[in-house]
DSSP file (Angstrom, degrees, kcal/mol; ACC not computed):
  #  RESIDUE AA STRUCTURE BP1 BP2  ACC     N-H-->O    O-->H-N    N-H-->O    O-->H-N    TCO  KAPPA ALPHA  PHI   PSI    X-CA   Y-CA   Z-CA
    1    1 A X              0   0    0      0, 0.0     2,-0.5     0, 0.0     0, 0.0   0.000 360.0 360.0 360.0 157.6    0.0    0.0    0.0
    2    2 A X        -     0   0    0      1,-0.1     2,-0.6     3,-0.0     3,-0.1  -0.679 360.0-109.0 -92.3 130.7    1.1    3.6   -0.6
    3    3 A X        -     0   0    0     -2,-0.5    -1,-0.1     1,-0.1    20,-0.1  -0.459  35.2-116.1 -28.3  81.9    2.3    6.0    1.5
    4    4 A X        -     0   0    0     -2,-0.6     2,-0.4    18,-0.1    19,-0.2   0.043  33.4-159.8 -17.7 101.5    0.0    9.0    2.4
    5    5 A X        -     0   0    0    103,-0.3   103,-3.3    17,-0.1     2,-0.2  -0.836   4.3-146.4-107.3 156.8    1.3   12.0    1.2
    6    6 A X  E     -AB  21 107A   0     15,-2.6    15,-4.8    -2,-0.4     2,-0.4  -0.672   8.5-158.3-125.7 144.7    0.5   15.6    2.2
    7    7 A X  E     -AB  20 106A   0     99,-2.2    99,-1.3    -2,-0.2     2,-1.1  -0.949  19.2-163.4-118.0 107.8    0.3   18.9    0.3
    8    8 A X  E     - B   0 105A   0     11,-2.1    11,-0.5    -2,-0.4     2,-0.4  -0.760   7.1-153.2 -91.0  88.6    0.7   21.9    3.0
    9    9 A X  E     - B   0 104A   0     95,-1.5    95,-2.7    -2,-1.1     9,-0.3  -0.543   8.1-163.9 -57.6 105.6   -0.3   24.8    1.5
   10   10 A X  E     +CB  17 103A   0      7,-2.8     7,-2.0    -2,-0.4     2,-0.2  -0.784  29.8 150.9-100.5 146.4    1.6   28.3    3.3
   11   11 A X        +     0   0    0     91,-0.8    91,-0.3    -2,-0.2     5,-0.2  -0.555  25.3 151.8-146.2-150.2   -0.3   32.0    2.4
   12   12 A X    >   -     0   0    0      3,-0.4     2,-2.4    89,-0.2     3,-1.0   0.048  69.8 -71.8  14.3 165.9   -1.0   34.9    3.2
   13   13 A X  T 3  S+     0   0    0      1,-0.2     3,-0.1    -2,-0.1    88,-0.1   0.532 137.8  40.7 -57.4  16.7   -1.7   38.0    0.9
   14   14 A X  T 3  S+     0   0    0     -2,-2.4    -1,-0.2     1,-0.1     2,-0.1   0.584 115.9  46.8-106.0 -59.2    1.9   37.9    0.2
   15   15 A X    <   +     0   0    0     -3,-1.0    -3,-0.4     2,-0.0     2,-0.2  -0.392  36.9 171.4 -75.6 147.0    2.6   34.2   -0.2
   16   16 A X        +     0   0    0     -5,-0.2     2,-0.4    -2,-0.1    -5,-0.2  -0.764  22.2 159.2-165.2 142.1    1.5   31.1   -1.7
   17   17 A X  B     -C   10   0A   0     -7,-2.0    -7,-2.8    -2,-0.2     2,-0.4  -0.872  23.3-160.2-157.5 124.5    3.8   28.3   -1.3
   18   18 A X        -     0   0    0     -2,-0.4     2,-0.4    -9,-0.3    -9,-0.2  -0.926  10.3-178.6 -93.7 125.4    3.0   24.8   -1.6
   19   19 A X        -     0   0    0    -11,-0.5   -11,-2.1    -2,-0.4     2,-0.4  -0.980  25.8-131.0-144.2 142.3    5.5   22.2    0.0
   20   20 A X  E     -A    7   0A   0     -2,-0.4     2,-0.5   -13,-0.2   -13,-0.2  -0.759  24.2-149.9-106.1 151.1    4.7   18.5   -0.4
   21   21 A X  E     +A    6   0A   0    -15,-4.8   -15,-2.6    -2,-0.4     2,-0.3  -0.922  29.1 143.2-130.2 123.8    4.8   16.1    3.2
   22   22 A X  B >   -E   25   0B   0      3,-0.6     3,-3.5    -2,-0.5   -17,-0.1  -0.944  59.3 -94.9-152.4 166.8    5.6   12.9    3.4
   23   23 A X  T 3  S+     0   0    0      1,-0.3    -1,-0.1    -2,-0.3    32,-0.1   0.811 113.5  80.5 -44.4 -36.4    7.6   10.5    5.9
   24   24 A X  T 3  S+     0   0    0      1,-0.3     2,-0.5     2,-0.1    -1,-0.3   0.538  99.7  31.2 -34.5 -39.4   10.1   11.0    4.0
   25   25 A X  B <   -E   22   0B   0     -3,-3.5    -3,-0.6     1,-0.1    -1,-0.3  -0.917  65.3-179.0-138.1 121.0   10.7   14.4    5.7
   26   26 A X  S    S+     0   0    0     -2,-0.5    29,-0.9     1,-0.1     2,-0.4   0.798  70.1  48.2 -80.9 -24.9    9.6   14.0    9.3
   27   27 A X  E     -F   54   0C   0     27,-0.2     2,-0.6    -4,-0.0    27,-0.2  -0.916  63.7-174.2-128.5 156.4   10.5   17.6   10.1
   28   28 A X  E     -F   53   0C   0     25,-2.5    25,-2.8    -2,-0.4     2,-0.6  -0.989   5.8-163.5-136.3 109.8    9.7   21.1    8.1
   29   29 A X  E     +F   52   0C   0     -2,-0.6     9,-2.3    23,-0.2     2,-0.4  -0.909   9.9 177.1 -90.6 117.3   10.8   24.3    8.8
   30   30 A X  E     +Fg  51  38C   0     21,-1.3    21,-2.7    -2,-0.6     2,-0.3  -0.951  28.3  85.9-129.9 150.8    9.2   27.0    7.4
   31   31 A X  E    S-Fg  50  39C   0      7,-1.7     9,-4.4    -2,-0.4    19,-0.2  -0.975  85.2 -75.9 153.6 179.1   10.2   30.8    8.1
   32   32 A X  S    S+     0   0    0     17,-5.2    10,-0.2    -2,-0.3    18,-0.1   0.895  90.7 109.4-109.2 -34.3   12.1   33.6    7.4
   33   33 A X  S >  S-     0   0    0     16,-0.7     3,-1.6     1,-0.1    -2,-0.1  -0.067  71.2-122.7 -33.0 118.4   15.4   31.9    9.4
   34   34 A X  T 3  S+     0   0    0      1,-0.3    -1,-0.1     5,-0.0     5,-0.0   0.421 112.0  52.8 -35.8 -20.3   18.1   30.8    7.8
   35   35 A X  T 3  S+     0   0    0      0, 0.0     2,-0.4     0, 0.0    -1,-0.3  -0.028  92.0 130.3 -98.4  35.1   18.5   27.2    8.8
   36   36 A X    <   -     0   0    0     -3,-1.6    -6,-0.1    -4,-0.1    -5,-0.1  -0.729  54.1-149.7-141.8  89.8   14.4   27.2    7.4
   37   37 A X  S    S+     0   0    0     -2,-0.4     2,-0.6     1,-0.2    -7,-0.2   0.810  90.8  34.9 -43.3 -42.8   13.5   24.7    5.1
   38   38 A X  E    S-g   30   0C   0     -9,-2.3    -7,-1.7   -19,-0.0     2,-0.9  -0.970  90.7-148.4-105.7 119.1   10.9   26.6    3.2
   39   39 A X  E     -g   31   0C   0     -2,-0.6     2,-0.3    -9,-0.2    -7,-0.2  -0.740  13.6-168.4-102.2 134.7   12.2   30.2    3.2
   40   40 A X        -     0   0    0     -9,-4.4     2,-0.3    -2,-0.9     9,-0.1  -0.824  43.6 -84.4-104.7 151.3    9.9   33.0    3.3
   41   41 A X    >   -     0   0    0     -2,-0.3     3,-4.4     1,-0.1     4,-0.1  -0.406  28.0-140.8 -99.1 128.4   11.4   36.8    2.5
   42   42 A X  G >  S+     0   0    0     -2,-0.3     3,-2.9     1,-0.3    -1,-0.1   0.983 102.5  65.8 -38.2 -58.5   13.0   38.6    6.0
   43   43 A X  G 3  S+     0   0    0      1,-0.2    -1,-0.3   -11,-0.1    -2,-0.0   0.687  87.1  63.5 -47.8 -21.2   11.3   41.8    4.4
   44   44 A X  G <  S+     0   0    0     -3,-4.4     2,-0.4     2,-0.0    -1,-0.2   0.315 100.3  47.0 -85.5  17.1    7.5   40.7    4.7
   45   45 A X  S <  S-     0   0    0     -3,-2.9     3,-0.1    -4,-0.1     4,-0.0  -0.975  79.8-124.8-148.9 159.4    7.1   40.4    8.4
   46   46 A X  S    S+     0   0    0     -2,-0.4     2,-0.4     1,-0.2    -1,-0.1   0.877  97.7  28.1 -75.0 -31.4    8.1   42.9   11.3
   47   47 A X  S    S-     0   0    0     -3,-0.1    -1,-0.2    -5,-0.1   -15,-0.0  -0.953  95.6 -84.8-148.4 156.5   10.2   39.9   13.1
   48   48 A X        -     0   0    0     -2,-0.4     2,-0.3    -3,-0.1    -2,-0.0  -0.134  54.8-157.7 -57.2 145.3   12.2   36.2   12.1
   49   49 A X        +     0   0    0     -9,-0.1   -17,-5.2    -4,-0.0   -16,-0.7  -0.966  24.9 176.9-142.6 156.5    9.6   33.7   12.0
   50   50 A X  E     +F   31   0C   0     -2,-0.3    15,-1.7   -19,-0.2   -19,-0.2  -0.877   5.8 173.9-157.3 106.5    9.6   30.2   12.3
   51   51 A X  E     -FH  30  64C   0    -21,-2.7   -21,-1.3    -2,-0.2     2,-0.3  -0.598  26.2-142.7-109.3 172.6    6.6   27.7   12.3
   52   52 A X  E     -F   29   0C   0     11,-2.1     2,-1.0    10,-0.6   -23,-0.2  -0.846  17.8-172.6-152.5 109.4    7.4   23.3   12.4
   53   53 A X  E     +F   28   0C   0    -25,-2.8   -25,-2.5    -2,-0.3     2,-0.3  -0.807  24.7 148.9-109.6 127.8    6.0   20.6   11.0
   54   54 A X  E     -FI  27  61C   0      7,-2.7     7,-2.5    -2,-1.0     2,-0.7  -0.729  45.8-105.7-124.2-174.0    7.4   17.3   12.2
   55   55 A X  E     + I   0  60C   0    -29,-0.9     2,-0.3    -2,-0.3     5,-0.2  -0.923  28.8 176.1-111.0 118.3    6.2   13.6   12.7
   56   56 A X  S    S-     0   0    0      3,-4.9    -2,-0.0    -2,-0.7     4,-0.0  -0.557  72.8 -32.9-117.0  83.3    5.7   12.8   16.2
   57   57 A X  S    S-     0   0    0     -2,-0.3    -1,-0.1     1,-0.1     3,-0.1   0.953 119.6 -47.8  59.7  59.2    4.1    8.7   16.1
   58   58 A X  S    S+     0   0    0      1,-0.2     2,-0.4     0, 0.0    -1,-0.1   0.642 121.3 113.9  44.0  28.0    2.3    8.9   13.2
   59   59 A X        -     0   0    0      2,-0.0    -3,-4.9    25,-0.0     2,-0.5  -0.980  60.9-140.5-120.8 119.9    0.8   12.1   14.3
   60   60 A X  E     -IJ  55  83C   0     23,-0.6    23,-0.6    -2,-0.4     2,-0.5  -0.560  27.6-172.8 -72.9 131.7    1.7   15.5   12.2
   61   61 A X  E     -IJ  54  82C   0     -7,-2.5    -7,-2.7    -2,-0.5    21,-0.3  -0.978  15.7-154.7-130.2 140.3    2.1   18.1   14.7
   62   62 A X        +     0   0    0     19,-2.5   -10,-0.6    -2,-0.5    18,-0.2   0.763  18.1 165.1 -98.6 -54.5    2.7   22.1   14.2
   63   63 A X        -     0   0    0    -12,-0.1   -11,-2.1     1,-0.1     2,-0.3   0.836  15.2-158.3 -27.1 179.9    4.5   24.5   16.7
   64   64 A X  B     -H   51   0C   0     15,-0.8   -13,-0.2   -13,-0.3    -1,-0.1  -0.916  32.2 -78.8-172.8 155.9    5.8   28.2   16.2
   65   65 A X    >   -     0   0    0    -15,-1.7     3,-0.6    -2,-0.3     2,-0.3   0.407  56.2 -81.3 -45.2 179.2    8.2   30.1   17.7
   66   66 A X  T 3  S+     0   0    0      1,-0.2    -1,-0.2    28,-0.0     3,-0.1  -0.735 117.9  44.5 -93.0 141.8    7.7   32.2   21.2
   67   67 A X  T 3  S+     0   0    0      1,-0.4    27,-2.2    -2,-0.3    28,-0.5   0.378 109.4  73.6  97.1 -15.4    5.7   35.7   20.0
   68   68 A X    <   -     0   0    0     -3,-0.6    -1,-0.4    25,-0.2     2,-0.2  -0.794  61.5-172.7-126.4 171.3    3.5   33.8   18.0
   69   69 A X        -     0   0    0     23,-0.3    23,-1.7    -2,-0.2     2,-0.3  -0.791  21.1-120.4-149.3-171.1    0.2   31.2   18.3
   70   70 A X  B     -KL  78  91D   0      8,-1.4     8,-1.7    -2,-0.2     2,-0.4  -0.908  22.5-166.6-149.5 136.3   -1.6   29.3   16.6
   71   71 A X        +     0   0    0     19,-0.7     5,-0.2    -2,-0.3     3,-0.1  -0.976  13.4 153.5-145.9 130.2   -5.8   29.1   15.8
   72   72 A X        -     0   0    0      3,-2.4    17,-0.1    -2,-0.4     5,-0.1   0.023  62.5 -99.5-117.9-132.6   -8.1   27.0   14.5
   73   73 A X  S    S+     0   0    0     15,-0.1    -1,-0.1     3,-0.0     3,-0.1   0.104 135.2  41.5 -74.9 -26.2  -11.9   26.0   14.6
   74   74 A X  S    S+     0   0    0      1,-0.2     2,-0.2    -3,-0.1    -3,-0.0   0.769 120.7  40.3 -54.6 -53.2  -10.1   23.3   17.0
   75   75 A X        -     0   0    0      3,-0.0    -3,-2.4     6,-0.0     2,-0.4  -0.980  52.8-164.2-115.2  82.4   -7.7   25.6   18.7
   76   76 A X  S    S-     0   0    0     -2,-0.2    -5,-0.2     1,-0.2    -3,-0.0  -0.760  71.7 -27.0-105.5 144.5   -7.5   28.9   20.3
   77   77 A X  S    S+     0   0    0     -2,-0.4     2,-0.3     1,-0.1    -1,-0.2   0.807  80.6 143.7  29.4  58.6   -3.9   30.3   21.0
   78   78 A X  B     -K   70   0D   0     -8,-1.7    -8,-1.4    -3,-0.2    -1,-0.1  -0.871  56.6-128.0-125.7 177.7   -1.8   27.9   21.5
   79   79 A X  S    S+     0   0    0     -2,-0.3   -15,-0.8     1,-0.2     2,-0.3   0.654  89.5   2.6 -98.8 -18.8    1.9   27.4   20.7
   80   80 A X        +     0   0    0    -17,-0.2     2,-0.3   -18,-0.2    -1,-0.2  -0.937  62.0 176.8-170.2 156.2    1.5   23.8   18.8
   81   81 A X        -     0   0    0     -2,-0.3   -19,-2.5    -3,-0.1     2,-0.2  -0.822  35.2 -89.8-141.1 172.4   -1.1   21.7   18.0
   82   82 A X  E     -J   61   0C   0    -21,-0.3     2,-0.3    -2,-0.3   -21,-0.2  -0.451  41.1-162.4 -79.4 146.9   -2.1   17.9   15.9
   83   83 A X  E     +J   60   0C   0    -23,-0.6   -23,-0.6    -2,-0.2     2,-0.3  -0.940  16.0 170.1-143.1 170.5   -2.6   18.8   12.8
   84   84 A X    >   -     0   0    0     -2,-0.3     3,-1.8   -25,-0.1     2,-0.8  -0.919  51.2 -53.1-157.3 158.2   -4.7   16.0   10.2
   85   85 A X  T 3  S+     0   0    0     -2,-0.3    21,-0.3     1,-0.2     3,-0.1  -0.514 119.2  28.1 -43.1  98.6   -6.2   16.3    6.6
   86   86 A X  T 3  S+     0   0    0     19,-1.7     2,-0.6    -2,-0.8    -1,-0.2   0.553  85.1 124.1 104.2   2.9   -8.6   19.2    6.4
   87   87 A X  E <   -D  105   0A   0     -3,-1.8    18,-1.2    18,-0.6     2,-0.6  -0.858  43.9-158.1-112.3 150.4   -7.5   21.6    8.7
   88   88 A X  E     -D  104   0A   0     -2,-0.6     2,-0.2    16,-0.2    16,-0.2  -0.904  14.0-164.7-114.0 130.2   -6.5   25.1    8.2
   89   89 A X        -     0   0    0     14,-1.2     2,-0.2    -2,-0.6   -17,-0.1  -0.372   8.5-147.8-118.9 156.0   -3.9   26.9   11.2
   90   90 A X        -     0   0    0     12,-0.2   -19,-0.7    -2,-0.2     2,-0.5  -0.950   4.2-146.1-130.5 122.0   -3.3   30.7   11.6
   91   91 A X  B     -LM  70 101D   0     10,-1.9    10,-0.9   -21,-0.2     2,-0.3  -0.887  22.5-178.3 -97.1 126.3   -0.5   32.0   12.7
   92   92 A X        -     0   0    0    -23,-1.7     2,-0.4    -2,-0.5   -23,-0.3  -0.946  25.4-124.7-141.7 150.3   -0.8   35.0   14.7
   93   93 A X     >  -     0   0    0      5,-2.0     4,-1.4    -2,-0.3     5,-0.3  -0.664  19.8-144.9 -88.3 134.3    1.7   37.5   16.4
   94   94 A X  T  4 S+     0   0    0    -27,-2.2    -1,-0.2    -2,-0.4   -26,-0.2   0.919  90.5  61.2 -69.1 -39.0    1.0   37.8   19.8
   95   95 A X  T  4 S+     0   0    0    -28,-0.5    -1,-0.1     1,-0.2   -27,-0.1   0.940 126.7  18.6 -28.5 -60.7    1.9   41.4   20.5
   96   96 A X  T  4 S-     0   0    0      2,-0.1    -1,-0.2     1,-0.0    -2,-0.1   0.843  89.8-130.4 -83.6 -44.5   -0.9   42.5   17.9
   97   97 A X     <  +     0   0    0     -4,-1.4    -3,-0.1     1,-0.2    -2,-0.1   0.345  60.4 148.7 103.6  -7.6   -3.1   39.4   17.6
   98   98 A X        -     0   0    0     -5,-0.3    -5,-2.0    -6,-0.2     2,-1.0  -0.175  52.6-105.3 -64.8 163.7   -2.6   40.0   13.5
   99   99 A X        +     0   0    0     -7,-0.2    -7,-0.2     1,-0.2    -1,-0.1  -0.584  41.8 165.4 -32.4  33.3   -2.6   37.5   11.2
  100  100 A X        +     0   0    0     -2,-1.0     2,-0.3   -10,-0.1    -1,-0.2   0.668  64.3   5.8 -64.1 -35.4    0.8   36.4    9.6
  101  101 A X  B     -M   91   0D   0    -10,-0.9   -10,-1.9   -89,-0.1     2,-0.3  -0.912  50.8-149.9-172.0 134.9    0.4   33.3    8.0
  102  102 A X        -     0   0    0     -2,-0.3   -91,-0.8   -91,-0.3     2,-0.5  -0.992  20.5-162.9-113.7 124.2   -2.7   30.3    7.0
  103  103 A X  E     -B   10   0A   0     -2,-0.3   -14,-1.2   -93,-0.2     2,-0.5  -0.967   5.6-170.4 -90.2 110.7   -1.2   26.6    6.8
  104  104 A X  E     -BD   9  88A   0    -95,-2.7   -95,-1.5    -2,-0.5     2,-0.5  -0.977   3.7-166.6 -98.9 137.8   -3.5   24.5    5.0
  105  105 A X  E     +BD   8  87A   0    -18,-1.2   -19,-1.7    -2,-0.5   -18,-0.6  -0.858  21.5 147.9 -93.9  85.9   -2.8   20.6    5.1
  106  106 A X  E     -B    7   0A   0    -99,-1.3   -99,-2.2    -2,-0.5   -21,-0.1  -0.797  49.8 -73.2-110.2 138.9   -4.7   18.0    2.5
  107  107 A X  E     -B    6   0A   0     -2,-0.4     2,-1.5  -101,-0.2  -101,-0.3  -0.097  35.1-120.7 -42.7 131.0   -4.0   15.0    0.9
  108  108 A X    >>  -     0   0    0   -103,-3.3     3,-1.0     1,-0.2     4,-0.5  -0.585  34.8-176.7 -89.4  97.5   -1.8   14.9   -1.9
  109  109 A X  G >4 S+     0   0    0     -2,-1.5     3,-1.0     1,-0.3    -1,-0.2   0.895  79.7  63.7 -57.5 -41.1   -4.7   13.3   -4.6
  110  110 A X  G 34 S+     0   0    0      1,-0.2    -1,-0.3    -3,-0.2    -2,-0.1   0.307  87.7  60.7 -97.5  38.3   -2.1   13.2   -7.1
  111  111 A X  G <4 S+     0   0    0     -3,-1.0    -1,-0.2  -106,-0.1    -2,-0.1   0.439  88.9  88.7-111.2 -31.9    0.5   10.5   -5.6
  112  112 A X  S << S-     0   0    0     -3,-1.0    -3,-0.0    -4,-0.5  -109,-0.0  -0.253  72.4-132.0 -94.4 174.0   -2.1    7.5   -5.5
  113  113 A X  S    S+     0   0    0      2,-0.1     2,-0.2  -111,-0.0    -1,-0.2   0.639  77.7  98.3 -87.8  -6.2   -2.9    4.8   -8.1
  114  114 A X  S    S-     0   0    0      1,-0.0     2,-0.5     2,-0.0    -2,-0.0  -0.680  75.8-128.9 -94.2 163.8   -6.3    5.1   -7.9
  115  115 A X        -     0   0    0     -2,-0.2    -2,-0.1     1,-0.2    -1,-0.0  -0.866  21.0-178.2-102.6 124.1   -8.1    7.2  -10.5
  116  116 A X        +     0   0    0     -2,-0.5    -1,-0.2    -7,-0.1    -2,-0.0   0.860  54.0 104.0 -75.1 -28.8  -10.6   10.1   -9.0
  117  117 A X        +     0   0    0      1,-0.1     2,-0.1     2,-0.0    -2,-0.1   0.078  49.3 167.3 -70.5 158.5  -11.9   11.5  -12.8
  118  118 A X        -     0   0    0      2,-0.0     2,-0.9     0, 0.0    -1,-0.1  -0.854  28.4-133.7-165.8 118.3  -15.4    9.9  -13.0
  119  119 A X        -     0   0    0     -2,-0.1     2,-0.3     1,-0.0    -2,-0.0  -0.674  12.1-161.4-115.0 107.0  -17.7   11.0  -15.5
  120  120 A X        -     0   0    0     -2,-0.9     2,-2.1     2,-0.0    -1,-0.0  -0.607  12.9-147.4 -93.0  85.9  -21.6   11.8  -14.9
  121  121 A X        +     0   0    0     -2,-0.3     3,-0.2     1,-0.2    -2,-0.0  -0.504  32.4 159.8 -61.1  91.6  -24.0   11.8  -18.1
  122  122 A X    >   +     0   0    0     -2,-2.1     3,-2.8     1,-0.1    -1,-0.2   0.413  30.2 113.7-103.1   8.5  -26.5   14.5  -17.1
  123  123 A X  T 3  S+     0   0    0      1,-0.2    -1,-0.1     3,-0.0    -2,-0.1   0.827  83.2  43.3 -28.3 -53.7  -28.0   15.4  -20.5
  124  124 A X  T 3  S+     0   0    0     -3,-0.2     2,-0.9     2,-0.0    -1,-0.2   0.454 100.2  80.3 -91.6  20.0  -31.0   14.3  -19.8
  125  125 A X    <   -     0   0    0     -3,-2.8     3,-0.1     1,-0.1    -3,-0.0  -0.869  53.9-164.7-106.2 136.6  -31.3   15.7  -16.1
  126  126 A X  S    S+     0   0    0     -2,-0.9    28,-6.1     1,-0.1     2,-0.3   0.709  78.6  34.7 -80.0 -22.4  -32.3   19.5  -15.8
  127  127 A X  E     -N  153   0E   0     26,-0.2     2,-0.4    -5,-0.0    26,-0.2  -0.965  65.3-165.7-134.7 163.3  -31.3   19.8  -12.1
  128  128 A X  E     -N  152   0E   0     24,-2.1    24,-2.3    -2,-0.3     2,-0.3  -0.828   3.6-165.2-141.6  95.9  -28.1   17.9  -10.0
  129  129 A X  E     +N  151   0E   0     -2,-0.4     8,-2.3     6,-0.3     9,-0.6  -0.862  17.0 173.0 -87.6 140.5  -28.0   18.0   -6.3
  130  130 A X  E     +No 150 138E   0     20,-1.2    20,-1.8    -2,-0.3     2,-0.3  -0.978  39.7  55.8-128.9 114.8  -24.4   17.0   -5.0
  131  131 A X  E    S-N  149   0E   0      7,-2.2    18,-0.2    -2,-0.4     7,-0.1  -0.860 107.1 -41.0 155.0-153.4  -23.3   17.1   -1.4
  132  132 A X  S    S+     0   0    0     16,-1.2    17,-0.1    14,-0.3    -1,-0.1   0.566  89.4 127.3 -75.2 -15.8  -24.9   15.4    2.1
  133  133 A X    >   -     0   0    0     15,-0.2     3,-1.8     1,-0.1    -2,-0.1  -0.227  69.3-125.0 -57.7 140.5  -28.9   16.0    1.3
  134  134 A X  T 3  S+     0   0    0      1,-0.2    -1,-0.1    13,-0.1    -2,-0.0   0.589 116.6  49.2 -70.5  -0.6  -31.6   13.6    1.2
  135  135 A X  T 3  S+     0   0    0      3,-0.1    -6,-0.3    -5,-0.0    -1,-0.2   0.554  80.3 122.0 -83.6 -14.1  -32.2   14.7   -2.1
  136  136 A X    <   -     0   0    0     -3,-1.8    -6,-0.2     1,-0.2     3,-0.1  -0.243  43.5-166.2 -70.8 127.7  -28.7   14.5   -3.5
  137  137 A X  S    S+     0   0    0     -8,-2.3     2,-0.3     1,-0.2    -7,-0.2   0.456  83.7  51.4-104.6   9.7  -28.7   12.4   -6.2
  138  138 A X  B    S-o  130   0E   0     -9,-0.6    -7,-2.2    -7,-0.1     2,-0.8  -0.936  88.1-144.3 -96.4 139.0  -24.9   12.4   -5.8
  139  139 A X        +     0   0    0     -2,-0.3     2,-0.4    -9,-0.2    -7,-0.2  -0.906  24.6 173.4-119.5  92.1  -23.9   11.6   -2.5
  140  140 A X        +     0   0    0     -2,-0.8     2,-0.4    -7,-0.1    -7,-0.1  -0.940  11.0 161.4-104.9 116.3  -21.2   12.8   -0.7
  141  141 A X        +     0   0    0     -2,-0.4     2,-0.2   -10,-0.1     5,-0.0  -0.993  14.7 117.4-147.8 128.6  -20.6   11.9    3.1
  142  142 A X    >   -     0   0    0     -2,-0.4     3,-1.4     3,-0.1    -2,-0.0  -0.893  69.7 -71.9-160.8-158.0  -17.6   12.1    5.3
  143  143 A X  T 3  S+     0   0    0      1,-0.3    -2,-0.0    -2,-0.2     3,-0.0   0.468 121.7  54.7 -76.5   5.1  -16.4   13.8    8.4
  144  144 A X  T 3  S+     0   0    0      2,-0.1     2,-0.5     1,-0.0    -1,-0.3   0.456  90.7  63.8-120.4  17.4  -16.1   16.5    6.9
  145  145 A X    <   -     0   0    0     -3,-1.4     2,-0.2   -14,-0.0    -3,-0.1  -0.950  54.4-167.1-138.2 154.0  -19.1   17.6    5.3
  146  146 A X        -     0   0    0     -2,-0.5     2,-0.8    -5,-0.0   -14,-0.3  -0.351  63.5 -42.3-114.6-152.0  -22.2   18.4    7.3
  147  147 A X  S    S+     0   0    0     -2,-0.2     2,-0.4   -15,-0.1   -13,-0.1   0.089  94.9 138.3 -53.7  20.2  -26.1   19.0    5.6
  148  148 A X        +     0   0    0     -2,-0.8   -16,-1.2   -16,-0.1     2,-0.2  -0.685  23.6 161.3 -95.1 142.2  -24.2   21.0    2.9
  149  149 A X  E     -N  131   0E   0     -2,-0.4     2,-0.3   -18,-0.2   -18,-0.2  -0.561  23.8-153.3-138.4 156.5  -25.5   20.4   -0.9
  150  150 A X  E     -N  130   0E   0    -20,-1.8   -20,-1.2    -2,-0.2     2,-0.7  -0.939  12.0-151.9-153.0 138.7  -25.1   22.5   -4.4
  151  151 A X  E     -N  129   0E   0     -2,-0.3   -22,-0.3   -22,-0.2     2,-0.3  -0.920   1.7-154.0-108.7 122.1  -27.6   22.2   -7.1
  152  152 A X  E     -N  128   0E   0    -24,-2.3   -24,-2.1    -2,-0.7     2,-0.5  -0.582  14.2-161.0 -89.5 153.1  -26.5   22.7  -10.3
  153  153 A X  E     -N  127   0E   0     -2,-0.3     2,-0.5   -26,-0.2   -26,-0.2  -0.955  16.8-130.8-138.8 120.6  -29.6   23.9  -12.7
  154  154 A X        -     0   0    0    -28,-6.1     2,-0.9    -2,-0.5   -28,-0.0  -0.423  19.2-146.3 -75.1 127.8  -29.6   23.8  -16.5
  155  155 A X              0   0    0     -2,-0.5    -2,-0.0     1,-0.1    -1,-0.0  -0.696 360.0 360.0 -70.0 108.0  -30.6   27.1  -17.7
  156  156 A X              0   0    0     -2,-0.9    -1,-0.1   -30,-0.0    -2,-0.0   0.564 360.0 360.0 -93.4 360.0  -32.6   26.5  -21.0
């Protein structure tokens, strides 16, 4: 069986940086410091930063530096946290409380052998509910979706 791999998405309205995560590297420094795996430029933040993603027992985990925290829906201000498939981190300086920095972490879809593309004849339907609904005539349920749906409607 294949190795889960992870796509960790770094942003902010400055950034975009995609860095791919795998066992392969159990620990990730990303930051404006020089020993910093992913380097980010000294000039976009008032002070060095330094967030860390390692492997701690098959568990991904996050920290950041002292001066900074971490938030989630999960999480409020702390200095490291578990992090999984599907969750989105803030990095925020404590002095101000701003924003620096969104981590997102998701599965790297394009690493595995199976194939997602799947293809849906709807020519003869006029309307398509997709998502968790008892109407959805595509059906999506995991942990991660609640009662939310989209209908697509053909316009004629």
């Amino acid at each position: 069986m294949n190795e889960q791999r992870y796509i960790l998405t770094v942003h902010n309205s400055n950034i975009f940086k995609e860095v791919d995560v795998s066992r392969d590297t159990p620990l990730l420094k990303i930051g404006t410091l020089q020993d910093c795996d992913v380097r980010l430029k000294r000039e976009l933040f008032e002070l060095p930063v330094c967030v860390t993603l390692r492997l701690e027992a098959d568990d991904w985990r996050v920290s950041c530096d002292e001066g900074y925290y971490i938030s989630s829906r999960a999480v409020k201000d702390c200095s490291e946290t578990a992090i999984q498939h599907g969750d989105i981190l803030i990095i925020h300086n404590a002095d101000d409380k701003a924003e620096l920095l969104t981590l997102s972490f998701s599965y790297d879809f394009t690493v595995s052998a199976i194939n997602f593309d799947t293809i849906i004849d709807i020519r003869n339907i006029n309307s398509l509910v997709i998502g968790n609904a008892p109407s959805a005539q595509l059906k999506l349920s995991s942990r991660f979706i609640g009662l939310e749906y989209v209908t697509l409607t053909r316009l004629t």
